[in-house]
MIDO-22697 format. One record per residue (C-alpha): residue in three letters; chain; x, y, z. Coordinates in steps of 0.5 Angstrom, whole numbers, plus 500, padded with zeros to 3 digits. Each point is the difference from the previous one (the first is absolute). Last residue first. Example, Ala and Ser with C-alpha at 12.3 -4.5 7.8 and 13.67 -1.06 7.14 Angstrom:
   type   mol    c1    c2    c3
    SER     A   527   498   514
    ALA     A   498   493   502
This chain:
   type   mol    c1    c2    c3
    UNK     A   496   469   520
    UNK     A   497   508   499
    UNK     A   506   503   498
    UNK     A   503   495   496
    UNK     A   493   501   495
    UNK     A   501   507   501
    UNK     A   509   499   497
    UNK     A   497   496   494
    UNK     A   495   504   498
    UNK     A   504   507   501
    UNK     A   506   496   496
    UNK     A   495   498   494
    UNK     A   497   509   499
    UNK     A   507   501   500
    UNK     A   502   495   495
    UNK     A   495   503   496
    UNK     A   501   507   501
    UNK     A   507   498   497
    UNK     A   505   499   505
    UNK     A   508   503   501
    UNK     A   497   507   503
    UNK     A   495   497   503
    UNK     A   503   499   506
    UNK     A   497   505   504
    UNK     A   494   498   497
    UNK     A   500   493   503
    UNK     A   502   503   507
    UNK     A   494   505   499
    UNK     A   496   495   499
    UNK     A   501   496   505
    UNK     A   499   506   505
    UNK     A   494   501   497
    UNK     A   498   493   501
    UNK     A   501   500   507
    UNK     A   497   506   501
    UNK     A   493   498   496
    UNK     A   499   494   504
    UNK     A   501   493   497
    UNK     A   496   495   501
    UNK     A   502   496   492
    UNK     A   494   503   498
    UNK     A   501   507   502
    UNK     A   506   501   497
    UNK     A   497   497   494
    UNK     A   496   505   499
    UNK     A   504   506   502
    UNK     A   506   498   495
    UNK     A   498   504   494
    UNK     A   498   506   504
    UNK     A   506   499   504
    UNK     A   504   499   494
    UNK     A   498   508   497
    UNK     A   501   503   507
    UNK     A   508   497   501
    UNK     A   501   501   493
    UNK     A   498   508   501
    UNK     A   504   500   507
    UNK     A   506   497   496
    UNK     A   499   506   494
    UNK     A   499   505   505
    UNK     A   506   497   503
    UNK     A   505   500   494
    UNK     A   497   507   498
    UNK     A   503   503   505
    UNK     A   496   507   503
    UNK     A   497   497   507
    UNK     A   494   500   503
C-alpha cells in the first residue's frame, strides 16, 4: 500500500462508488470485474465531477458496456 494521499483517496472513491453501484452493476449483467474497472475510470476522473456526476458517468458507461 502506498503512503499517497491522492491514491488512498481514488481507492476510498473507488470502494465507496462500488457499493453504491453493486446493484445496478449486476442489473444491467454486469460482472464485478467489469464494473470495477469502470468505476476506477469514472473515479480517476473525478477531479472535475461531483459525486453525482461521477455516480451518472459510471451508469451511463455499464449500460454501454452491457449493449
Amino acid at each position: 500500500m502506498s503512503d499517497d494521499p491522492e491514491a488512498t483517496h481514488e481507492r476510498a472513491t473507488v470502494q465507496h462508488l462500488m457499493h453504491r453501484l453493486d446493484g445496478f452493476a449486476r442489473g444491467v449483467g454486469l460482472d464485478e470485474a467489469a464494473a470495477r474497472g469502470i468505476v476506477e475510470k469514472v473515479a480517476a476522473e473525478m477531479r472535475t465531477l461531483t459525486e453525482e456526476e461521477g455516480l451518472i458517468e459510471a451508469r451511463t458507461r455499464m449500460i454501454e458496456a452491457s449493449a
